[in-house]
C-alpha positions as CSV (number, residue, x, y, z in Angstrom):
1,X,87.1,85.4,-12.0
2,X,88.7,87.3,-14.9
3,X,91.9,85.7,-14.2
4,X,90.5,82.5,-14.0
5,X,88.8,82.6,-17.6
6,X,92.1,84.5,-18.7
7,X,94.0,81.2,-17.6
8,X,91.4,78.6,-19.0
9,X,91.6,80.6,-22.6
10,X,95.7,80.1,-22.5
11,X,95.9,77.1,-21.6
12,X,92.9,76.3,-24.8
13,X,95.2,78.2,-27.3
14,X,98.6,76.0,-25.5
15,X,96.3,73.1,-26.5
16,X,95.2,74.2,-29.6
17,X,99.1,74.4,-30.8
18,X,100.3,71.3,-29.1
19,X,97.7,69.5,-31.5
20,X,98.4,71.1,-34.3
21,X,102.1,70.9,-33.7
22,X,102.1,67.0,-32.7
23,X,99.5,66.2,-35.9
24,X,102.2,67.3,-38.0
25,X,104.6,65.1,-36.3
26,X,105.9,61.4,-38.0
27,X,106.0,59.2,-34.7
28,X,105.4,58.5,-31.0
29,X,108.6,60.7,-30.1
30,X,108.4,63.1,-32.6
31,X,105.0,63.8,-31.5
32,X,106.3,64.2,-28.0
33,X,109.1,66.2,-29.6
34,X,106.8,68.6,-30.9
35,X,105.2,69.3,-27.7
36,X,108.1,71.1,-26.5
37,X,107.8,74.3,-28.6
38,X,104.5,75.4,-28.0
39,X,104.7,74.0,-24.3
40,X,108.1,76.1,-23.9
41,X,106.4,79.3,-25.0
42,X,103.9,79.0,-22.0
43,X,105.7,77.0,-19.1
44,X,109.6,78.0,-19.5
45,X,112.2,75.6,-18.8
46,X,116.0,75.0,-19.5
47,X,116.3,71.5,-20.4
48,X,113.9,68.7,-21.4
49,X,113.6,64.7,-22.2
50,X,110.6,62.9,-23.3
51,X,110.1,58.8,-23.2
52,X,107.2,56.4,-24.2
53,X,105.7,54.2,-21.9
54,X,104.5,51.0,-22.2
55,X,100.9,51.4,-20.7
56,X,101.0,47.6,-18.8
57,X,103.9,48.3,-16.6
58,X,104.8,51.9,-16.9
59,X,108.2,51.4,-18.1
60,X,109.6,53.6,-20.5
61,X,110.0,51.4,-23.9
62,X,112.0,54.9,-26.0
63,X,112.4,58.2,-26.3
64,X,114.5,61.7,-26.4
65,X,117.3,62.6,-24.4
66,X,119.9,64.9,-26.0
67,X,117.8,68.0,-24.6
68,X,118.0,66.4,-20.9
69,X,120.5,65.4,-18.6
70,X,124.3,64.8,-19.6
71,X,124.8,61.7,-21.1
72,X,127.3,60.6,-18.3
73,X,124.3,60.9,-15.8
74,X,121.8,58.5,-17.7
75,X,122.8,55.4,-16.4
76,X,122.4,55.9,-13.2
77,X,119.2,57.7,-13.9
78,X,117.8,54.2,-15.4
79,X,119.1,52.5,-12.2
80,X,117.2,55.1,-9.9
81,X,113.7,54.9,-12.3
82,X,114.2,51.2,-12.1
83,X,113.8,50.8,-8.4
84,X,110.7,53.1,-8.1
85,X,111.5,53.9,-4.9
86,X,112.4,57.7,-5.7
87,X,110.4,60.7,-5.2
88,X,107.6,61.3,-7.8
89,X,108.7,57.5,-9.8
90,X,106.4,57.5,-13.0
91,X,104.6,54.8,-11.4
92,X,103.4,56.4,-8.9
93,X,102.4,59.5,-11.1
94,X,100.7,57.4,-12.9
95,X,98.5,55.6,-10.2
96,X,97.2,59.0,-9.4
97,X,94.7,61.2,-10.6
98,X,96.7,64.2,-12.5
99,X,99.0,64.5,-15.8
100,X,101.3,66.8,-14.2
101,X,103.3,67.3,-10.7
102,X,107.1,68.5,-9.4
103,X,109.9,66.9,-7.3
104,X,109.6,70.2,-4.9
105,X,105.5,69.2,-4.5
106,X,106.3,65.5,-4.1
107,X,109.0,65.9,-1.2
108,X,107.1,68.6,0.3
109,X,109.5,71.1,-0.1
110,X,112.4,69.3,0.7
111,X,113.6,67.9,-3.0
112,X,117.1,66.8,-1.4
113,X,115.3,63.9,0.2
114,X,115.0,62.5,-3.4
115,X,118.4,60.8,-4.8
116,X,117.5,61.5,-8.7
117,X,117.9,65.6,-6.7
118,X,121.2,64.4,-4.9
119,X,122.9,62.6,-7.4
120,X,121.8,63.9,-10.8
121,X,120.2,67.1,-10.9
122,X,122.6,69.4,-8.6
123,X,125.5,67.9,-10.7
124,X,124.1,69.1,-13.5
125,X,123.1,72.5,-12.1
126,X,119.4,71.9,-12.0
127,X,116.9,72.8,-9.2
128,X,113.8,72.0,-10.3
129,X,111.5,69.2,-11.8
130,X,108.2,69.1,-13.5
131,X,106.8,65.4,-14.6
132,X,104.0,65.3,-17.0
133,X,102.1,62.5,-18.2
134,X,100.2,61.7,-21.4
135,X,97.5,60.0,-20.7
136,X,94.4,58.7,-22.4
137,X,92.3,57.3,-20.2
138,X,94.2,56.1,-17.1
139,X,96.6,54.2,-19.6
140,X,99.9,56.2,-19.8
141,X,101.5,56.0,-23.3
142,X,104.1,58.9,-22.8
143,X,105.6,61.3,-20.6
144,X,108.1,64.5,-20.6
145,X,110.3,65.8,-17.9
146,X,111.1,69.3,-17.9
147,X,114.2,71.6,-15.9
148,X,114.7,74.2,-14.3
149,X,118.2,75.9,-13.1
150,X,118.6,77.6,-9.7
151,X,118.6,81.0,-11.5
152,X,115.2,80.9,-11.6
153,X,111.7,79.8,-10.0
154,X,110.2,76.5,-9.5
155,X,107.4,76.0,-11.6
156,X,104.4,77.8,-10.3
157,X,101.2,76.1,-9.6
158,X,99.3,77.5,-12.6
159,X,101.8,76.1,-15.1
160,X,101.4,73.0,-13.6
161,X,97.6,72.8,-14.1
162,X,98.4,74.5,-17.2
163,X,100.9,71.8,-18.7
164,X,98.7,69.3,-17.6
165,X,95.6,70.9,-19.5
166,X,96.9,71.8,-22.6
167,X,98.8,68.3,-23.3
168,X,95.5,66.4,-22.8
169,X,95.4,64.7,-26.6
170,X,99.2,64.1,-27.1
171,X,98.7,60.4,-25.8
172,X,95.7,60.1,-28.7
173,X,97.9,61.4,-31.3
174,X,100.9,59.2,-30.0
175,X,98.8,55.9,-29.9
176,X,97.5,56.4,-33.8
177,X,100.7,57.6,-35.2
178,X,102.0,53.7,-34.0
179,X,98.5,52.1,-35.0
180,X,99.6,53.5,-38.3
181,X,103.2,52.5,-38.7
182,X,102.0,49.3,-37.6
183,X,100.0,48.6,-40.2
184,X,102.7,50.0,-42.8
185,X,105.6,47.8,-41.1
186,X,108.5,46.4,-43.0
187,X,109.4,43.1,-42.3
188,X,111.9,42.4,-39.4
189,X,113.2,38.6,-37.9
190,X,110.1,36.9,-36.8
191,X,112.1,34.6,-34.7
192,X,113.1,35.1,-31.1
193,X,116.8,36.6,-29.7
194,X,118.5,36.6,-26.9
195,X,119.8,38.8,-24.5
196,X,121.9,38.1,-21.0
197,X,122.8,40.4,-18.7
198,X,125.5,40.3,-16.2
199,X,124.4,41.5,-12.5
200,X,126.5,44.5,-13.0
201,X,124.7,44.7,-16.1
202,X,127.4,43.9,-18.6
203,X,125.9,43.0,-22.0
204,X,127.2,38.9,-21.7
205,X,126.4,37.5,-24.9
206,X,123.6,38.4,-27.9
207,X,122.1,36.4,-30.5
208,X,122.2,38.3,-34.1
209,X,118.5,38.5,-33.9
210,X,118.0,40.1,-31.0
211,X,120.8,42.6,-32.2
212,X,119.0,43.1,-35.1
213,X,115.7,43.4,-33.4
214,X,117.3,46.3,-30.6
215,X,118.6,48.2,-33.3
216,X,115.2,49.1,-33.9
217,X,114.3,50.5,-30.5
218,X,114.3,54.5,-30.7
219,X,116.3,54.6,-27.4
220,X,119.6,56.2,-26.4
221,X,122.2,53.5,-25.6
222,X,123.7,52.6,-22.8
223,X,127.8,53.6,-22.7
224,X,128.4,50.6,-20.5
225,X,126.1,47.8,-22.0
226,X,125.7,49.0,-25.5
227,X,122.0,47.8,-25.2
228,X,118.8,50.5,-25.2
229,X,118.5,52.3,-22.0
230,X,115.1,50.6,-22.1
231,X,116.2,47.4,-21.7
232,X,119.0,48.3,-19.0
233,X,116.0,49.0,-17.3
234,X,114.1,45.9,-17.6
235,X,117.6,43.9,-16.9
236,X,117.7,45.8,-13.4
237,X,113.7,45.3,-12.6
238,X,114.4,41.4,-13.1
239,X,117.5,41.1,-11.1
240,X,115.7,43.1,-8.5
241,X,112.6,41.4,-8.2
242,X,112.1,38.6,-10.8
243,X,110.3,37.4,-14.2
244,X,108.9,40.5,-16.3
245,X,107.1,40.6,-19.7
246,X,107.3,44.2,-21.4
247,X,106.3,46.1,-25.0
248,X,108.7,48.1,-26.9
249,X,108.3,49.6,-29.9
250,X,110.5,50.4,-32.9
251,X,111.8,52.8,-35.2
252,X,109.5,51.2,-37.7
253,X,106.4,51.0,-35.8
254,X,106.6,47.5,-35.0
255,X,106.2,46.2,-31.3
256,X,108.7,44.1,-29.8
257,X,107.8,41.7,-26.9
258,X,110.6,40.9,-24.2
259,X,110.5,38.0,-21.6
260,X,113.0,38.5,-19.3
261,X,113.9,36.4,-16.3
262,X,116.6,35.5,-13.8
263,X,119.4,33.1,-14.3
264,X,121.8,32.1,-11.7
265,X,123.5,35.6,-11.3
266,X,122.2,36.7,-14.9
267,X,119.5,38.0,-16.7
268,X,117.7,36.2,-19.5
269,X,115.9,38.3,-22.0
270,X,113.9,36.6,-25.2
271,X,113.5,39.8,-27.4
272,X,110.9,38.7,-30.4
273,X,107.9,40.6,-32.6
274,X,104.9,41.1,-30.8
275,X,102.1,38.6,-32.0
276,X,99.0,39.1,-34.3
277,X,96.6,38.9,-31.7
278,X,98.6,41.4,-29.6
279,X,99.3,43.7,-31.8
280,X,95.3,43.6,-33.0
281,X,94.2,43.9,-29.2
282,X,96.4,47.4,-28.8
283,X,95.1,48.7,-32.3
284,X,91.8,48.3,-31.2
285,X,92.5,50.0,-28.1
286,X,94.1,52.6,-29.5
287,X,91.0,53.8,-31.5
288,X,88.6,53.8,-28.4
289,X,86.5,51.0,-29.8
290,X,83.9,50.1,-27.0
291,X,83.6,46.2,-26.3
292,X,80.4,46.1,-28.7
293,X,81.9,48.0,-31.0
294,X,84.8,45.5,-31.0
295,X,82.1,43.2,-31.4
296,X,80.6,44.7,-34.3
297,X,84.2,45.1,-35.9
298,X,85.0,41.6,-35.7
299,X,81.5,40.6,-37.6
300,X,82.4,42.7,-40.3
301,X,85.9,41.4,-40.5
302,X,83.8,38.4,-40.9
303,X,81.9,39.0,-43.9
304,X,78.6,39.3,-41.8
305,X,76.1,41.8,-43.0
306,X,74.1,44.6,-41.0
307,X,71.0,42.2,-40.5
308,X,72.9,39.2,-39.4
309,X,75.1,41.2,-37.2
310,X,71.9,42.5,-35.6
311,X,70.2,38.9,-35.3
312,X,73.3,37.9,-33.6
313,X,73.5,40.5,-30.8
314,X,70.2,41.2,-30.8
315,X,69.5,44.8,-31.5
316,X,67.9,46.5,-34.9
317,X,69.9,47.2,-37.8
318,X,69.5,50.7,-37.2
319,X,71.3,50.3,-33.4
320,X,74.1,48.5,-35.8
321,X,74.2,51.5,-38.1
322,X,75.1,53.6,-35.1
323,X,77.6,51.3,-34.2
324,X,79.7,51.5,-37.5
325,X,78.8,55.1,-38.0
326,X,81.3,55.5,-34.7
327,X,83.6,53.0,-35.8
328,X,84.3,54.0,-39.2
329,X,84.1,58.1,-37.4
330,X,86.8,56.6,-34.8
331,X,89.4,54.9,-37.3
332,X,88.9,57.3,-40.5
333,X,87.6,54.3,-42.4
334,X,85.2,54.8,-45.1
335,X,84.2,51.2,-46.0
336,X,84.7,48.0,-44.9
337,X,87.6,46.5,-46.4
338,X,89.6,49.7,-45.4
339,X,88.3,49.1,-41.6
340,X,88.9,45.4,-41.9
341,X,93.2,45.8,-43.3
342,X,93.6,48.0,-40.3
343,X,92.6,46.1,-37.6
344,X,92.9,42.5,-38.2
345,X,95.4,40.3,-39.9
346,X,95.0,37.3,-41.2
347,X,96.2,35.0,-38.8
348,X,93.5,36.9,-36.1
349,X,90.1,36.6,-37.1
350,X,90.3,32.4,-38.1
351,X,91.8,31.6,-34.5
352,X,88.5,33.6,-33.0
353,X,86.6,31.9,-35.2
354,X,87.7,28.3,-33.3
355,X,88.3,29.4,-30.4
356,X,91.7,28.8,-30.1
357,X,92.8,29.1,-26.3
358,X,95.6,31.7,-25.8
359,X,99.0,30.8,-23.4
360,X,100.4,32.4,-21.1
361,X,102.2,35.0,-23.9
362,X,99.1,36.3,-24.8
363,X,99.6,34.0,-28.4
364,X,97.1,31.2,-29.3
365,X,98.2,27.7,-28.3
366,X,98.2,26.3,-31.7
């Protein structure tokens, strides 16, 4: 029982540094970045790599490599994540219930049944794997893969639990650090680019936008391609199985969108800025805001006051009050022209307004 309580109050004070490490932190990676040190001091490990995941497919859209695997190994990494097929694939960490879990645990023991054990750990003289999500929710927004060398033991149950415990609100921090920089964004092409990929997955041809636009991704490249690892990855999952549609994000905040599809013995990728009305949807989401409090958010975007709000949905002004109590508590906005520049651009609200249908995009057919 001691032991037990002895555990519960480490892994609080882990937690208690992770957050103040990661608050300090300028970014989705650099907030995963900062996990490391405090992590490190509890749960030991000899080498590390962190990504960002977009939460609708679970494919990694960035991240931090240098600490990791060699360079040399990457690209076949990317091939190996791509297929899913591999012991302990993100995906599947994800569809279950905990943040944290190890190759060893996943293969029962026997971690040479998993090719990313085969062909990329042992030659780089590691043994051992721990996979840790950051989660809010069940949307996964991040992740970190830490390693272990032969020299040493596999990570122990506790430090599992304990990883998994004390990195609970890195996926909060992570989601308003790019609900911030997307509301400070520069401005970047707001046309579309395009990619194509050869089947060996030979960069073929790319239009100057979408250069410019995957300069902004904060991925490692790939030697061969020349293109974000990221996108490697999406080339491969659309040779492999078809049309895709995924998020990244940039060094800037912004969000890119990319369509890709197959081509003959090619892959097609239209690379282009995420739209109002997505990016809106994923700020809103990123706060927490309930579907009432969405509600309430998008009356008072409107210019509608507490009493007509209430008339409208049919509760007292008083049930209102609560209502923008926790939304101005859950963005950091104290009035209503700060709440309504941080949710909502201009081109949002008025399409709402007439119902605009949206396409298959996600963008109002207008």
């Amino acid at each position: 029982m001691i032991l037990q309580v002895m555990r519960v109050r480490s892994a609080q004070r882990v937690a208690e540094d992770v957050r103040r490490a990661c608050r300090v932190a300028g970014g989705p990676v650099a907030v995963e970045r900062a996990v490391v040190g405090p992590l490190r001091a509890a749960v030991p490990f000899d080498a590390w790599c962190v990504l960002t995941v977009d939460p609708a497919t679970v494919m990694t859209t960035g991240g931090f490599h240098e600490e990791g695997l060699p360079a040399e190994h990457l690209g076949h990494l990317a091939e190996i994540e791509a297929r899913g097929s591999d012991a302990l694939a993100l995906a599947d960490l994800a569809r279950g219930r905990g943040n944290a879990a190890t190759l060893n645990g996943a293969t029962g023991g026997r971690p040479e049944r998993s090719e990313r054990y085969r062909d990329i750990l042992v030659p780089s003289g590691l043994a051992y794997e721990m996979r840790l999500l950051f989660r809010s929710g069940r949307a996964v927004w991040g992740a970190m893969v830490a390693f272990r060398g032969s020299d040493v033991a596999d990570f122990s149950p506790a430090e599992i639990a304990l990883a998994g415990q004390a990195t609970t609100g890195v996926a909060d921090i992570m989601r308003r650090e790019m609900v911030l920089a997307e509301i400070t964004h520069r401005p970047m092409p707001d046309g579309p680019g395009l990619v194509l990929v050869s089947g060996d997955l030979e960069r073929v041809s790319c239009t100057e936008a979408a250069e410019q636009l995957l300069a902004e991704i904060d991925d490692g490249l790939d030697p061969r391609s020349g293109l974000p690892f990221s996108v490697v990855v999406l080339a491969r999952r659309v040779l492999a199985s078809g049309p895709v549609r995924s998020r990244l994000r940039t060094r800037r905040g912004r969000w890119l969108t990319l369509h890709a599809d197959r081509t003959a013995d090619q892959a097609s990728i239209i690379v282009e800025p995420t739209r109002p009305v997505e990016v809106a949807a994923i700020v809103a989401d990123a706060y927490g805001l309930t579907r009432r409090e969405r509600t309430v958010v998008r009356l008072l975007a409107c210019g509608h006051s507490r009493h007509e709000i209430a008339r409208g949905l049919a509760v007292s002004p008083h049930t209102v009050d609560d209502h923008i109590k926790h939304v101005y508590a859950k963005l950091g906005a104290r009035s209503r022209a700060e709440l309504t520049y941080r949710l909502f651009f201009d081109q949002y609200v008025p399409r709402i307004q007439d119902q605009v249908p949206l396409g298959r995009t996600g963008w109002f057919l207008d």
